[in-house]
N, C-alpha and C positions, 0 to 999 in steps of 0.2 A: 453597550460597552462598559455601564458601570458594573452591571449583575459580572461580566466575565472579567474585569479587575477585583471584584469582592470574590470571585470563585480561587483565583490565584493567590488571592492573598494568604485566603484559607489554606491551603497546599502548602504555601510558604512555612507559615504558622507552625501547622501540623506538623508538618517534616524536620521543621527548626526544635520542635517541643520534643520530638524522641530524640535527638541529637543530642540534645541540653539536658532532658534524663538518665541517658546513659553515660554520660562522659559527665556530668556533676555527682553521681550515683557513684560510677567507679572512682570518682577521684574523692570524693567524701569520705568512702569506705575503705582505700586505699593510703590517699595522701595526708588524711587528719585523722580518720577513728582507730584506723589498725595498722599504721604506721609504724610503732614501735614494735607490733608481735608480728607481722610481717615481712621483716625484715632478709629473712632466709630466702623471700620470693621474691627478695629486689636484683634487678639485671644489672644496674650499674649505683656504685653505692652511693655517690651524689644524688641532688634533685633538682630539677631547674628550679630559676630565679621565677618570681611573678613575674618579671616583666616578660618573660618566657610566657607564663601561662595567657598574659592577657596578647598579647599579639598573635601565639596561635590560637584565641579564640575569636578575636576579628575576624581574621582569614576565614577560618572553619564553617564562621556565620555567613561569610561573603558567600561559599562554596557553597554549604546547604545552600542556598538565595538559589544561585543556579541549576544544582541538582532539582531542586524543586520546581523551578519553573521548565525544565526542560521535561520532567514529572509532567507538567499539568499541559504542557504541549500534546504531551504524545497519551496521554491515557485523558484528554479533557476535551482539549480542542480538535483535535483530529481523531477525535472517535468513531464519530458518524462514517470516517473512511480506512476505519482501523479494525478488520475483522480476526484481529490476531487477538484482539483482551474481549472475552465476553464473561456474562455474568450471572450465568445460570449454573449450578455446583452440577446441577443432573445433565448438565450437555455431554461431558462426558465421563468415563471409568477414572475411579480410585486411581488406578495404574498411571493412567494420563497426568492425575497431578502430580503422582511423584515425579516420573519421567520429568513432567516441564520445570520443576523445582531441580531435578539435578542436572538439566538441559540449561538453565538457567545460570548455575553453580559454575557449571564448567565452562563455559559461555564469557562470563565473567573474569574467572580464574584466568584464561589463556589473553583477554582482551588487554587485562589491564597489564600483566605480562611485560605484553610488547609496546603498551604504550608506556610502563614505566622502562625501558628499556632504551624509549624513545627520547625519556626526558634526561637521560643520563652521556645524551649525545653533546660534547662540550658547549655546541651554542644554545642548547635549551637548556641544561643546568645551570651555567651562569645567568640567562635570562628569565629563565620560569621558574626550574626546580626548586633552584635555590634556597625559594622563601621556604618550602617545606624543609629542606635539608638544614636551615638554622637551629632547628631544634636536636642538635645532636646527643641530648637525651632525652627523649619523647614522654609525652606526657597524655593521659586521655582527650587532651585539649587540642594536640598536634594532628590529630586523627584526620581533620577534610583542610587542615592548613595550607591551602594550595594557592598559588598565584593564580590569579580569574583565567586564565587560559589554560593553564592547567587543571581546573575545575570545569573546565565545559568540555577537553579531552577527555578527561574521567569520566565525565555523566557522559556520554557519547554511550556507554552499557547499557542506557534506557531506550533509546529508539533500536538497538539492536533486542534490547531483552523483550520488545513489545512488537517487533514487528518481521521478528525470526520464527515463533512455534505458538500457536495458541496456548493463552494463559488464562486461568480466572483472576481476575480483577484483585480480590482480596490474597489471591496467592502472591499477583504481582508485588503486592503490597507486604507482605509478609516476608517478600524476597528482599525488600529494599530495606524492611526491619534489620532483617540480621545480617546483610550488607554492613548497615551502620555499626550495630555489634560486633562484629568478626575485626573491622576498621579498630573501633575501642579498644579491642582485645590485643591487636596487633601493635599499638603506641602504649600500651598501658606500663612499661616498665616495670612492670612484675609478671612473672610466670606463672602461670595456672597450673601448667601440667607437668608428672614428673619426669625426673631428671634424665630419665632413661628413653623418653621419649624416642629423640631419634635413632636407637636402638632398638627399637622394637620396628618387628617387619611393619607392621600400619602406621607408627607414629614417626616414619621415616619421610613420609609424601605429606604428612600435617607443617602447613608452615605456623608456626610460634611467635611469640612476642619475643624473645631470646631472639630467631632467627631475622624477625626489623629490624628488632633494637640495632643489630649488627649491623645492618645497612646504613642504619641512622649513624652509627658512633663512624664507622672506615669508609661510608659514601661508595661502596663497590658490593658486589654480589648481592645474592637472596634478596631478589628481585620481586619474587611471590605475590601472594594474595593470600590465598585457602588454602594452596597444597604446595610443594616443594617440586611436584611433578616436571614444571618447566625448568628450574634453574636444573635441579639436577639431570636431565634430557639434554640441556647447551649448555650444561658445565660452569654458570653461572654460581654453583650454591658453593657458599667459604669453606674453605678446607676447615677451618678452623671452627665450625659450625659444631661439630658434635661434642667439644672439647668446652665449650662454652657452654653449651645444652647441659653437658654431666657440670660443670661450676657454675650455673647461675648462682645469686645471694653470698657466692663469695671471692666476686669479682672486685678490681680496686679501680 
């Protein structure tokens, strides 16, 4: 019992430690070293308060806690009857990893979809979502800021992602990396990409940090994840999505 609460812990740890490098990394780089040259790639020209930042990082830490343990469930303790994660690279073709990596992607993309969709239903936003939606200018910090029910509907993508298509283990792992990255990127309140984006035939199905931020500031539409695919398919995405996209950095 002790070795499988020191296994979990590790998991915790782990999982918690990317979390806190990428979201202390981009806010470092973001919110105090290149803040002032920056500026042109700010979505909303305020910034939250600390007290903002240290409350979504409680939550955040609460969420990884869960995402992780739900992690070390399904890829730890039920391994022995889990023949979807193996851990040999030569089991099978190149082709397979990609496949299960964009099997994964999409998997994801449509899941979380309809569960944020789900949380937007008046008695779960008032009750769950909520605590995510305080942050109506988001912050790398806001990123897993969920009410613990809301954090264990989320990670509900791990026993689907582990026990839908066979994976290799460090692909798994690798999948759950840039989960948390794409997360970062999507609260980060500055824009990466340009302005033209949603104008270009590809960069029209990419969901943006422009395109949260949106959902963060009006609490309705672009709904997303990774691609823009679902909202625009049930007519969820803001009319006012592309018009924001071409003015990000010179928003009031």
């Amino acid at each position: 019992m002790d070795a499988d609460v020191s296994v979990w812990w590790e998991a915790v740890k782990n999982i918690s430690l990317r979390y806190l490098l990428f979201a202390a990394g981009t806010f470092t780089v973001f919110y105090i070293l290149l803040r002032r040259w920056l500026g042109r790639r700010r979505i909303q020209r305020s910034f939250p308060g600390w007290s903002d930042y240290g409350r979504d990082l409680l939550f955040s830490m609460l969420s990884i806690a869960i995402f992780s343990s739900l992690a070390y469930l399904c890829v730890g303790v039920l391994r022995p009857w889990n023949h979807f994660i193996y851990g040999s690279m030569g089991q099978v073709s190149l082709a397979w990893h990609l496949f299960s990596f964009v099997w994964l992607f999409l998997l994801h993309d449509a899941y979380f979809y309809w569960i944020h969709r789900f949380m937007h239903h008046p008695a779960m936003f008032r009750r769950v979502h909520l605590v995510h939606h305080r942050s109506t200018n988001p912050s790398p910090w806001t990123a897993y800021a969920f009410h613990p029910l809301e954090a264990l509907l989320e990670a509900g993508i791990i026993p689907l992602a582990a026990f839908t298509v066979p994976v290799h283990l460090r692909l798994f792992s690798l999948f759950m990396l840039f989960q948390i990255a794409y997360n970062v990127y999507g609260h980060l309140g500055y824009e990466l990409l340009p302005h033209r984006t949603a104008n270009h035939w590809l960069g029209r199905w990419i969901n943006t940090s422009v395109a949260h931020n949106q959902h963060h500031k009006y609490f309705k539409g672009n709904y997303g994840l990774y691609t823009l695919i679902w909202d625009r398919l049930f007519g969820t995405l803001r009319r006012d999505y592309n018009q924001a996209m071409e003015s990000y950095g010179r928003q009031q």
